[in-house]
KEKE-3310 file (N, C-alpha, C; in steps of 0.2 Angstrom, whole numbers, plus 5000, padded with zeros to 4 digits):
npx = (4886:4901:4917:4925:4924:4929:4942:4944:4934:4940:4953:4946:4939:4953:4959:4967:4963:4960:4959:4952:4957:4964:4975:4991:4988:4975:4975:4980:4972:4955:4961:4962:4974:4987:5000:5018:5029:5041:5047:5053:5046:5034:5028:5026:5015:5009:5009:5006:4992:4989:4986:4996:5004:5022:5038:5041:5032:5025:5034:5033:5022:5023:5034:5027:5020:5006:5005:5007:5019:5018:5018:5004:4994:4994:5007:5014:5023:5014:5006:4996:4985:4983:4973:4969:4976:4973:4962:4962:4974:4970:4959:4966:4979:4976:4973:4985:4995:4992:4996:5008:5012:5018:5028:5037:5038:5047:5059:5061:5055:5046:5033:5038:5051:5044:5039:5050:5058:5046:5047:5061:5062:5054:5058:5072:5066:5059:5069:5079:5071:5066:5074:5086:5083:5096:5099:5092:5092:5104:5101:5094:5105:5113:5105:5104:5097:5094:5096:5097:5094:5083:5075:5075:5068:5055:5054:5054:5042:5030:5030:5027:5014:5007:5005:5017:5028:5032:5036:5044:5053:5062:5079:5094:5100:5093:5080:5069:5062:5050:5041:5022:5011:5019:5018:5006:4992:4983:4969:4952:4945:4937:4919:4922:4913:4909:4921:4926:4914:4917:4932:4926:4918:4927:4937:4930:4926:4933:4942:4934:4928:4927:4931:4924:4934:4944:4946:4946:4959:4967:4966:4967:4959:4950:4939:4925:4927:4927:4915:4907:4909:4906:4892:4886:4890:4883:4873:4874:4882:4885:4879:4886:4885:4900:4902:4900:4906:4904:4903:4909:4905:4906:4889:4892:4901:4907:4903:4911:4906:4914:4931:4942:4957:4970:4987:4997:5011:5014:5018:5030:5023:5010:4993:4984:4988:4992:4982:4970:4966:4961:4968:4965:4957:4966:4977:4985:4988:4996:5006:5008:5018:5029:5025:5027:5036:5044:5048:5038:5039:5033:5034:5038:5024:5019:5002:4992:4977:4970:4974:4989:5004:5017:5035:5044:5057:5068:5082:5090:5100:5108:5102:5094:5085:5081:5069:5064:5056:5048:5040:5029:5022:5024:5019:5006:5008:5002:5001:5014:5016:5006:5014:5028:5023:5016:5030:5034:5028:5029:5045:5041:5036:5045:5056:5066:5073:5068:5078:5086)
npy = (4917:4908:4905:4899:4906:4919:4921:4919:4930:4939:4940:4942:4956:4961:4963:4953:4940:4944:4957:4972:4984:4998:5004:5009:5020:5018:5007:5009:5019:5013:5002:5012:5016:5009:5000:5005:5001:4995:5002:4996:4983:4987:4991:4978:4974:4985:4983:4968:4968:4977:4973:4969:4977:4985:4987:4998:5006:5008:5014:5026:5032:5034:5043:5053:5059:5053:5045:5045:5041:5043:5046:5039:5033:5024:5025:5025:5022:5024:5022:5034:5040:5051:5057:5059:5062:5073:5076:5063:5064:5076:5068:5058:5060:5070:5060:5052:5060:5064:5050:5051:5058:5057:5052:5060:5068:5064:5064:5076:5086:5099:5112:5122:5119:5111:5121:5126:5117:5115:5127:5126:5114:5119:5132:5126:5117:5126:5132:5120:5111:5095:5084:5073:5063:5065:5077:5088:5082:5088:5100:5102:5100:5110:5119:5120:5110:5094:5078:5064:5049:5045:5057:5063:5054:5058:5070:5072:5063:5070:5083:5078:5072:5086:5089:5095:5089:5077:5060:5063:5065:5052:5052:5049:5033:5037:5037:5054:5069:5081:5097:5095:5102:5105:5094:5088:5101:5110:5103:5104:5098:5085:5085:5083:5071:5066:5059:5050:5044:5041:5032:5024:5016:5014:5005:4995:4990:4987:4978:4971:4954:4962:4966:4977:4979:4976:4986:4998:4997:4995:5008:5018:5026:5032:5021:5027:5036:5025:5021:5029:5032:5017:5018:5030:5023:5010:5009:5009:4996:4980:4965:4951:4939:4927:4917:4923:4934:4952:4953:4967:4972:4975:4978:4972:4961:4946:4929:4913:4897:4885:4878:4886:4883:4892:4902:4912:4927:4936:4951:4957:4964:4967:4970:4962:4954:4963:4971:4966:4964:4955:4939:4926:4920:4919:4916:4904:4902:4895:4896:4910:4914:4913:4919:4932:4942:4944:4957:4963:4961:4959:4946:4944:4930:4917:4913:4901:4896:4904:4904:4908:4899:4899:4905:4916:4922:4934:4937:4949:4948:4957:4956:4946:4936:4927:4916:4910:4898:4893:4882:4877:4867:4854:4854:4852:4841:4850:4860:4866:4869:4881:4888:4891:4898:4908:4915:4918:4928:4938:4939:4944:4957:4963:4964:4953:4939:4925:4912:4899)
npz = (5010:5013:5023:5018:5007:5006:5002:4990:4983:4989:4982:4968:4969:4974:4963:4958:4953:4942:4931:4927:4925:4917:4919:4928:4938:4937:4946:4955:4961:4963:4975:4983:4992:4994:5002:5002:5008:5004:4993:4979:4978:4978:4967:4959:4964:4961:4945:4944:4946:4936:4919:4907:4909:4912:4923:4919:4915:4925:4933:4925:4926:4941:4940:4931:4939:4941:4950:4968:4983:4999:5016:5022:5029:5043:5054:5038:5023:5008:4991:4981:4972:4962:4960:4973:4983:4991:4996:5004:5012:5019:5028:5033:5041:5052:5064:5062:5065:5079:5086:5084:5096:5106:5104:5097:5107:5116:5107:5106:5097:5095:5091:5085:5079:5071:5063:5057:5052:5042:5033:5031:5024:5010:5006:5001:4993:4983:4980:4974:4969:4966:4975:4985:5001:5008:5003:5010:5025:5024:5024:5038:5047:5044:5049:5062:5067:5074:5071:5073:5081:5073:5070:5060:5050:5056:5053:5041:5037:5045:5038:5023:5029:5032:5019:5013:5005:4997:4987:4973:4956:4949:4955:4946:4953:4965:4978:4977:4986:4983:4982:4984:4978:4968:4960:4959:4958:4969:4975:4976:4992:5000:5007:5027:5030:5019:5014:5024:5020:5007:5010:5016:5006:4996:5003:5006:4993:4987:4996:5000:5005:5022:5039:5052:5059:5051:5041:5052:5054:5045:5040:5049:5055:5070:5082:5083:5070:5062:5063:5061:5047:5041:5045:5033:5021:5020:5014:5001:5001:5006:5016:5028:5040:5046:5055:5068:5066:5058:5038:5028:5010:4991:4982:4971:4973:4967:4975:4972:4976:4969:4970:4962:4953:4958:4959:4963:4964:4977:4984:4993:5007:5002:4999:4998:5010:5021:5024:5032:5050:5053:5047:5045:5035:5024:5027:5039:5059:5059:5048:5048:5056:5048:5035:5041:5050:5066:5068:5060:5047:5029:5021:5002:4995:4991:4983:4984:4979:4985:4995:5008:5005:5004:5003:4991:4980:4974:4960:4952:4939:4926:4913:4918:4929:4941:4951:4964:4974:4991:4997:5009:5013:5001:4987:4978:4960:4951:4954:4949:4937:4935:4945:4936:4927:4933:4937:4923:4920:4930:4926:4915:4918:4923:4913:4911:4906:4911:4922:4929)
capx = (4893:4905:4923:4931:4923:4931:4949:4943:4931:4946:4958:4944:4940:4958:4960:4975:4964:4955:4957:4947:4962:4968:4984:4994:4985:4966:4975:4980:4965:4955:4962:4962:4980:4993:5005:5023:5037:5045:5046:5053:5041:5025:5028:5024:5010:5003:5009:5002:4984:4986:4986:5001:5011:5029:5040:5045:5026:5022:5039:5032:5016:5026:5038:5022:5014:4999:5004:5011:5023:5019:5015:4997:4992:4996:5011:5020:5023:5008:5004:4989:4983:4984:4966:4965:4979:4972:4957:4964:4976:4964:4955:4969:4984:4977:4976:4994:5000:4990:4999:5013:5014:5022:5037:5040:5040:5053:5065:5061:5052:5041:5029:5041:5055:5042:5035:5054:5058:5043:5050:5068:5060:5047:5064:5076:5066:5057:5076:5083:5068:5067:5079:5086:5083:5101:5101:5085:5094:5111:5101:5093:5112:5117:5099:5107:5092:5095:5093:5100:5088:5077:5074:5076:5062:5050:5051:5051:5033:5027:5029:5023:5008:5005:5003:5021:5032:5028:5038:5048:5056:5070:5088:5098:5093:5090:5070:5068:5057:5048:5034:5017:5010:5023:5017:4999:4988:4978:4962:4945:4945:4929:4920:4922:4908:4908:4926:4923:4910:4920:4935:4923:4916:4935:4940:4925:4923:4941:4947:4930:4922:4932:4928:4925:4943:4950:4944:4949:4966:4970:4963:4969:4952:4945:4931:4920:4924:4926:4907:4901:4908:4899:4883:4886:4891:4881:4867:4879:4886:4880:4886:4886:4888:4903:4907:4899:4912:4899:4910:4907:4907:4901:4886:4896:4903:4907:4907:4911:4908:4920:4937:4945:4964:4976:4994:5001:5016:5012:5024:5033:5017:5005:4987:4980:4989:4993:4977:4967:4970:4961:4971:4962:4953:4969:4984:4984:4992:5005:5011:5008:5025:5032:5025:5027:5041:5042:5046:5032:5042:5029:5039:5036:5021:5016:4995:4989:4967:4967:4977:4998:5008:5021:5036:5048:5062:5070:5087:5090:5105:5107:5098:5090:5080:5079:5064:5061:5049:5049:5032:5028:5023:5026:5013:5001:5011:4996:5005:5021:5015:5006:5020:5031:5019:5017:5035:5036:5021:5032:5050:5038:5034:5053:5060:5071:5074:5068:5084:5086)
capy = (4916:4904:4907:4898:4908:4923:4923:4920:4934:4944:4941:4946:4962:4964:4967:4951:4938:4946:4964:4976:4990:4999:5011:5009:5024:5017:5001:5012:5021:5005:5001:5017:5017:5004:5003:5005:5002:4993:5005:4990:4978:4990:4991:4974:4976:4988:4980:4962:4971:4981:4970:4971:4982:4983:4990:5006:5010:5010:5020:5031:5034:5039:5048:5059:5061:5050:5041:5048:5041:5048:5045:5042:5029:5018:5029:5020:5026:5019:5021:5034:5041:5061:5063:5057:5061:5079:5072:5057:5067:5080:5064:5054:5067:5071:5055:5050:5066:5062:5045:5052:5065:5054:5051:5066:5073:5059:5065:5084:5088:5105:5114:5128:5114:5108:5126:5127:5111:5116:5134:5127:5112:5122:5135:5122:5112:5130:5134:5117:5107:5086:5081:5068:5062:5068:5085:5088:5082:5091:5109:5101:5101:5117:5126:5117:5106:5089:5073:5059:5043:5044:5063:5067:5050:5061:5075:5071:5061:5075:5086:5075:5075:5093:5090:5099:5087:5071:5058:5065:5060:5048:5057:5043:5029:5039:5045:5061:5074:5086:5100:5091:5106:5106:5089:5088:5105:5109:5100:5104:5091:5082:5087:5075:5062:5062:5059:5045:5038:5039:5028:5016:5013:5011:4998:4986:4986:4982:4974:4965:4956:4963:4967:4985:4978:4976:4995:5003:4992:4998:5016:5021:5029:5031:5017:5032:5038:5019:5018:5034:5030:5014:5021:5033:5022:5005:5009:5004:4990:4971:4963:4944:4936:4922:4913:4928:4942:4954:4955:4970:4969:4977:4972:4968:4956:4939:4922:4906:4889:4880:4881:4885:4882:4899:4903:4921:4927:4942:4956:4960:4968:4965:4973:4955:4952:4965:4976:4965:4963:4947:4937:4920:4917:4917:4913:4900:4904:4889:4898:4917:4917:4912:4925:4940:4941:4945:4965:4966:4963:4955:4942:4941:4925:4912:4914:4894:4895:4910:4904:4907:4893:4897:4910:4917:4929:4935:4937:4950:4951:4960:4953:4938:4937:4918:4916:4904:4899:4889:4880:4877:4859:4853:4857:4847:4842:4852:4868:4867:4872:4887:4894:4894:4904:4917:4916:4920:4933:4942:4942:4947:4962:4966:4965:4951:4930:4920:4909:4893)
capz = (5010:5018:5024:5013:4998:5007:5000:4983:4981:4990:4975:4965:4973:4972:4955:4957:4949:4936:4931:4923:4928:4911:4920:4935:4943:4940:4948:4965:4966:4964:4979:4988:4993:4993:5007:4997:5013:5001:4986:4972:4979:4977:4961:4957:4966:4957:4940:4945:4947:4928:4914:4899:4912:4913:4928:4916:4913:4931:4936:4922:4931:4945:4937:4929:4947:4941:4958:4976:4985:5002:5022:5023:5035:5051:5047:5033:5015:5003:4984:4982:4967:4961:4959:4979:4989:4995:5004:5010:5018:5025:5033:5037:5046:5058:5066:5062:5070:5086:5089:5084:5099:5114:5102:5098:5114:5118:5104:5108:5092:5096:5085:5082:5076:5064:5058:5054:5047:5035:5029:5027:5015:5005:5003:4998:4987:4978:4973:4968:4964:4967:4979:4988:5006:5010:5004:5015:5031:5026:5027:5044:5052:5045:5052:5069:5069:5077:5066:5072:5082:5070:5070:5054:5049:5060:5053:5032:5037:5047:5032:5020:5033:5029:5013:5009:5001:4993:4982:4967:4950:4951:4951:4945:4957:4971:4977:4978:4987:4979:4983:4984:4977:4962:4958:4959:4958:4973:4971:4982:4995:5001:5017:5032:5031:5010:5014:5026:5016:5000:5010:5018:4998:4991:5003:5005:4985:4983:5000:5002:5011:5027:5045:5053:5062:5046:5040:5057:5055:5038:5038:5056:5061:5077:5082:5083:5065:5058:5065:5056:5040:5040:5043:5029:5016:5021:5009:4995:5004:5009:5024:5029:5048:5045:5062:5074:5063:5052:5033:5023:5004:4989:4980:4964:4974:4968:4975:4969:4978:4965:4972:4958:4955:4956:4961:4961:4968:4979:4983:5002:5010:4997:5001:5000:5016:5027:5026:5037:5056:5054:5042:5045:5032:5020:5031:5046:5063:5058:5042:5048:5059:5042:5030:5044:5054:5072:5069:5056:5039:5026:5015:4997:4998:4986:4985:4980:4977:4991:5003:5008:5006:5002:4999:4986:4981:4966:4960:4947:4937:4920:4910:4918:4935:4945:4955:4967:4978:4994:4999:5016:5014:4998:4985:4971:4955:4945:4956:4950:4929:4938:4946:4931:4924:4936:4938:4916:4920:4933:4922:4908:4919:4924:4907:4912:4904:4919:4920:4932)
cpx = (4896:4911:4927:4931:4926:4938:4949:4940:4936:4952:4954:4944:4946:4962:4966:4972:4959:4956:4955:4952:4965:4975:4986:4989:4979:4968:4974:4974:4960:4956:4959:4969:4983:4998:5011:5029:5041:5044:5047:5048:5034:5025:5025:5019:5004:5003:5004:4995:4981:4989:4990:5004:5015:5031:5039:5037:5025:5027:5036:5028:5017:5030:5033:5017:5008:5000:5010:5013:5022:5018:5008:4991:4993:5002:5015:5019:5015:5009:4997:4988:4983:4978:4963:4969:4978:4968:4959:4967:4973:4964:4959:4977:4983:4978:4983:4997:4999:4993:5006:5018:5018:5029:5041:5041:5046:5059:5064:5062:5044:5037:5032:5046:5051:5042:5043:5058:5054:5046:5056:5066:5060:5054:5068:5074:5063:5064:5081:5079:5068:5073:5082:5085:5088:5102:5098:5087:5099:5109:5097:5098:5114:5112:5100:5099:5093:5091:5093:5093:5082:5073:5070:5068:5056:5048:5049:5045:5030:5025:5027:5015:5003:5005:5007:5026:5028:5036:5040:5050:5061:5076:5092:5093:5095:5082:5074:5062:5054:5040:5027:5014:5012:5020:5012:4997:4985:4973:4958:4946:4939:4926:4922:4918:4906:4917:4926:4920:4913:4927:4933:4921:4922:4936:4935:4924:4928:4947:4942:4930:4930:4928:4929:4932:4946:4953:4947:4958:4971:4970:4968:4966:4952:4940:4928:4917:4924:4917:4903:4903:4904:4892:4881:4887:4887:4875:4869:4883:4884:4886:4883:4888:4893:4904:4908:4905:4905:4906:4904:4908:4903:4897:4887:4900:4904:4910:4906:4912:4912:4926:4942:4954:4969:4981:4995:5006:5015:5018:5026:5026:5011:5000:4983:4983:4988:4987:4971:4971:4968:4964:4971:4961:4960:4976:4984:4990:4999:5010:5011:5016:5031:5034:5028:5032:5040:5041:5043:5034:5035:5034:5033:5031:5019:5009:4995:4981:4965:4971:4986:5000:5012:5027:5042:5052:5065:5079:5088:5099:5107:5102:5091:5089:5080:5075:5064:5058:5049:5043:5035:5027:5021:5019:5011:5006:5010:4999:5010:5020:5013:5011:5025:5027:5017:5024:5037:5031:5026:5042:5050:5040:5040:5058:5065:5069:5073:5073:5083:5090)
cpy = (4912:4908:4907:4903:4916:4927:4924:4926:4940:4945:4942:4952:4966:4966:4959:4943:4938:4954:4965:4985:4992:5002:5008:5012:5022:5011:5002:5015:5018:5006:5007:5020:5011:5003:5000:5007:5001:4994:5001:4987:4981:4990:4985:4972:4979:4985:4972:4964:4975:4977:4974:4977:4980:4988:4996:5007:5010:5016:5025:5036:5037:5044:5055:5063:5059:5045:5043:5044:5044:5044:5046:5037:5025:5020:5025:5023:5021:5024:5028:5038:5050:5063:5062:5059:5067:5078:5066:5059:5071:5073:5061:5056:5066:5064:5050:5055:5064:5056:5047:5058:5062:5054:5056:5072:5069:5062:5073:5089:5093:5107:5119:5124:5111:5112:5127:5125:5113:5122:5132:5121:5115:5127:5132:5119:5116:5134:5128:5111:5099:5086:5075:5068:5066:5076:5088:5087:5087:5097:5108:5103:5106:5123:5123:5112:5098:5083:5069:5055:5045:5050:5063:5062:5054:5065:5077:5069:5065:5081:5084:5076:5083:5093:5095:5097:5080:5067:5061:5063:5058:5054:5051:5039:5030:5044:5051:5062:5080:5091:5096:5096:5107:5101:5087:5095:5103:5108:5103:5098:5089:5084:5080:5071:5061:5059:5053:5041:5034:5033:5023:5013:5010:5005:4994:4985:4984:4979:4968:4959:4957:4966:4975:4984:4980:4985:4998:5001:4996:5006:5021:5026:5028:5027:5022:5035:5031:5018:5024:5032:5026:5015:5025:5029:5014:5005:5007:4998:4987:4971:4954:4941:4929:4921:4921:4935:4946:4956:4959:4969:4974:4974:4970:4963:4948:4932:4916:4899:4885:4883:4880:4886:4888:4897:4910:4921:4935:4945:4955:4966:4972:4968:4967:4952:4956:4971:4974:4965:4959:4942:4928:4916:4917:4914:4910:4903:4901:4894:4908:4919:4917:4917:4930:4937:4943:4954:4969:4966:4956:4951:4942:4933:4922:4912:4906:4895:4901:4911:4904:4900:4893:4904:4912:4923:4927:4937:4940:4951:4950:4957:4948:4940:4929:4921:4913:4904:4893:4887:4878:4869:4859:4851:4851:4846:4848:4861:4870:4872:4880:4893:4895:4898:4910:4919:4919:4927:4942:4944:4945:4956:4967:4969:4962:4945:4930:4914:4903:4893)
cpz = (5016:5019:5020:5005:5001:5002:4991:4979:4984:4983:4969:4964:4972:4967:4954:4954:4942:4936:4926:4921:4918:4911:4926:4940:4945:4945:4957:4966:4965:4971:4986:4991:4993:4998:5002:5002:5007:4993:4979:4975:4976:4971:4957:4959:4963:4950:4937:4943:4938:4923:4909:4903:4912:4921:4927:4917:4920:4936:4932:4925:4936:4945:4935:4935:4946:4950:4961:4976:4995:5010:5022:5027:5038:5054:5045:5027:5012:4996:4984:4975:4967:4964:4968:4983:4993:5000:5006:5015:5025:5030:5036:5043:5052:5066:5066:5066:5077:5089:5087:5090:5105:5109:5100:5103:5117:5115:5103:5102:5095:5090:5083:5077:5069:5059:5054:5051:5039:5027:5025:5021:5010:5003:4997:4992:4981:4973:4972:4966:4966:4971:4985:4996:5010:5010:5008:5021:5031:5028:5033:5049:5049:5048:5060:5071:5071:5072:5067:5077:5081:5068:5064:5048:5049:5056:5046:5034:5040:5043:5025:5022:5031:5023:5010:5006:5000:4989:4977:4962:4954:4950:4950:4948:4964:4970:4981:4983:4983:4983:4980:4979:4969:4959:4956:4961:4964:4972:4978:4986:4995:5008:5020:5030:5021:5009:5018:5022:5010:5002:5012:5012:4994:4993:5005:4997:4984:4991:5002:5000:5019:5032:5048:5059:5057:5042:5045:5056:5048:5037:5043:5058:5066:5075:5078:5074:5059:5059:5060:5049:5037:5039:5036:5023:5015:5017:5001:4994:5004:5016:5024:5037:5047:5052:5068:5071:5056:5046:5029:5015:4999:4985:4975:4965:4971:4969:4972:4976:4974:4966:4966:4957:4952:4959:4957:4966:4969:4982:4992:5003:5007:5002:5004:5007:5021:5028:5028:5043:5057:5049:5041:5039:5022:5022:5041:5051:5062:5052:5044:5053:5053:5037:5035:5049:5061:5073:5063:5050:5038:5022:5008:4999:4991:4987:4982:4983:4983:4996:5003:5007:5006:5001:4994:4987:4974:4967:4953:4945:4930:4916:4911:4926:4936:4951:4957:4971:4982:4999:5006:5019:5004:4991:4980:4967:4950:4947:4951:4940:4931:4941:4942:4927:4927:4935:4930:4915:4924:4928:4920:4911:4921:4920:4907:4909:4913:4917:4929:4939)
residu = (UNK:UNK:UNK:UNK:UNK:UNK:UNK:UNK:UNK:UNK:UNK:UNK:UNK:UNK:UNK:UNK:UNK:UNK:UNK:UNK:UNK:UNK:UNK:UNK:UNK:UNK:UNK:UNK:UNK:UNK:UNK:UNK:UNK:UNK:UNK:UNK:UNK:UNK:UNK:UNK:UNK:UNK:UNK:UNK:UNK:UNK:UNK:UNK:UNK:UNK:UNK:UNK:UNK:UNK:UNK:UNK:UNK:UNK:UNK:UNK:UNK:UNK:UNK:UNK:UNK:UNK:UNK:UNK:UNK:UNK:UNK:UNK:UNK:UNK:UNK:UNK:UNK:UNK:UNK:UNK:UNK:UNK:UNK:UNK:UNK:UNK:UNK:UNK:UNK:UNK:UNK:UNK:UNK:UNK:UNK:UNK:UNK:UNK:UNK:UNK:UNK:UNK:UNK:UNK:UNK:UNK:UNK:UNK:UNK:UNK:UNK:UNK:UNK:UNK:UNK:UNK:UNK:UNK:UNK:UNK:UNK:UNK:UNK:UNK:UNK:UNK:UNK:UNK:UNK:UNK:UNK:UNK:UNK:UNK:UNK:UNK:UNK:UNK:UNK:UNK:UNK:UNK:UNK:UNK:UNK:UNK:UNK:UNK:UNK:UNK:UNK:UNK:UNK:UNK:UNK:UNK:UNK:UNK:UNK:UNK:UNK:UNK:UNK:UNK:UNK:UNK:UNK:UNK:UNK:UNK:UNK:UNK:UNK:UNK:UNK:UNK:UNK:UNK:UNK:UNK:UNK:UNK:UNK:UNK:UNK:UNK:UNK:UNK:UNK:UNK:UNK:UNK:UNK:UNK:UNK:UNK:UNK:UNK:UNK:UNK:UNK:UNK:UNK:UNK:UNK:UNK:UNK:UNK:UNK:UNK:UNK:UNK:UNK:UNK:UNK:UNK:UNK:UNK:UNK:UNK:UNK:UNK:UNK:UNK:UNK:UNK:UNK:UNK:UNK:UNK:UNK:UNK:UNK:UNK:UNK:UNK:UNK:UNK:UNK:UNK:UNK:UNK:UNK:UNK:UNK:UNK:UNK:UNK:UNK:UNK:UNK:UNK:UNK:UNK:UNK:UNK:UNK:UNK:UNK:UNK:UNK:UNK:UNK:UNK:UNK:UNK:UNK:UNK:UNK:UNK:UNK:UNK:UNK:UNK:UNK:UNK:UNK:UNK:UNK:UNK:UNK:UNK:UNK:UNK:UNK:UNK:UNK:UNK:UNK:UNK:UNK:UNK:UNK:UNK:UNK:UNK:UNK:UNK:UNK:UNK:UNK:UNK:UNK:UNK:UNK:UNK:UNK:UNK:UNK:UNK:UNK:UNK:UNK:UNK:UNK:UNK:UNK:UNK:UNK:UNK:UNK:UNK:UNK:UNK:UNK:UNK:UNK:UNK:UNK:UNK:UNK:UNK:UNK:UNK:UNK:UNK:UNK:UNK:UNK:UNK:UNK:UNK:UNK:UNK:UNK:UNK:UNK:UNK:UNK:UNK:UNK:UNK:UNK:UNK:UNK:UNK)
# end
């Protein structure tokens, strides 16, 4: 394996260009989780990846609780799947709480504040059910509990954390929170190190080939437990040394020497992007201050044969959706039929006339 055959067998792996994906849900669990800050973007994210999907069938999925919604690692919201989010939690919690104890000592958030943050949820939402972000703060300010620089952020993802509220049905167009519990059934988890193993196996088969950085980067393990998972699951793996970096992968991996000619238009903080911490081998230092901004926002990106070039944005309205897309340096002729067919790919999947 070379480097450059990196990017390509990554946008296989990644289900974005070629799927096998039949549902939304197999799409996220597939991946393993999805990061979904930008809850309209992720959706195309996961659409992109399942074939003859529409936006509605993927809201549906989330709508039925085939796919969370919830905090579950680096901390930022992500995507993860019904049949997973108990053990992943288990594994991945406790390390998001632990980095999150300086700052809540700053903003004078105690264990007793949280045990009764959790009570007044779990009450509020077992007598009225789904609810919005708002109403969740309003009974914070009436149990005199403090909400404001950023409090109230703290303390819905530290209850999510616990595996006590989660993403909800739509109410109109506002999310909801909902009982985790009410959502998805409690499942058995998995112990620690088949729960390791099982997420070392998710993201090299579907983020490979990628480095024990890129794992610890995406995951928010400990070295310690980035190092045991590996050993645990590297019986089922390959590895490869590119330019002194070892790349994991799995062994249904495939590369191609023929640099074959794609164009897709990936979402605001697409997987293919942001879930390495080395981002080399698909986006150059020149064009990486372009796609990512200074305080970490991912832009919508134009992929051309593996690599960014380029980015875009949409413009819905009623009916019709305008896409455009603004290259970085000014692309092939043979691009341009490409992009109007992602771009007729992605309308398709909106429900909208791509219009001019």
């Amino acid at each position: 394996m070379e480097k450059h055959e990196i990017a390509s067998a990554r946008l296989l792996n990644q289900q974005i260009s070629a799927s096998n994906r039949t549902s939304p849900s197999q799409s996220v669990k597939w991946l393993g989780a999805m990061q979904a800050q930008d809850a309209a973007m992720a959706l195309w994210a996961i659409g992109l990846r399942t074939p003859y999907s529409t936006i509605s069938s993927v809201i549906k999925a989330c709508e039925r609780g085939e796919i969370i919604r919830t905090h579950l690692m680096r901390p930022t919201w992500h995507y993860v799947s019904a049949d997973d989010i108990y053990w992943m939690l288990e594994l991945t919690a406790p390390q998001i709480k632990n980095s999150l104890k300086t700052r809540h000592k700053q903003l004078g958030i105690t264990d007793d504040i949280l045990k009764r943050v959790k009570d007044i949820f779990i009450e509020y939402l077992m007598r009225n059910g789904a609810s919005p972000r708002e109403e969740l703060v309003s009974q914070l300010k009436e149990a005199g509990i403090p909400n404001e620089d950023n409090r109230a952020a703290h303390l819905l993802m530290h209850t999510e954390l616990d595996g006590i509220i989660c993403s909800g049905p739509m109410k109109g167009n506002k999310q909801t929170y909902a009982l985790l519990e009410e959502r998805v059934p409690k499942k058995k988890t998995l112990p620690y190190e088949e729960a390791l193993a099982e997420l070392a196996m998710r993201y090299f088969s579907s983020h490979g080939p990628a480095t024990l950085n890129d794992f610890a980067w995406w995951s928010g393990l400990r070295a310690k437990q980035v190092k045991l998972a590996i050993e645990l699951a590297k019986q089922q793996l390959q590895s490869a040394i590119i330019d002194s970096q070892e790349y994991w992968f799995s062994s249904n991996t495939q590369f191609s020497k023929t640099n074959h000619q794609s164009v897709h238009l990936l979402p605001a903080f697409d997987e293919f992007i942001i879930s390495y911490r080395d981002r080399s081998a698909i986006l150059t230092s020149e064009h990486h201050k372009k796609a990512v901004s200074r305080n970490g926002l991912f832009w919508p990106v134009v992929v051309v044969n593996g690599k960014v070039e380029g980015l875009w944005k949409r413009t819905i309205k009623k009916d019709n959706v305008n896409i455009e897309t603004n290259f970085f340096e000014s692309p092939p002729k043979h691009v341009a039929q490409k992009v109007l067919k992602q771009k007729l790919i992605l309308a398709s999947f909106l429900g909208k006339k791509l219009t001019d």
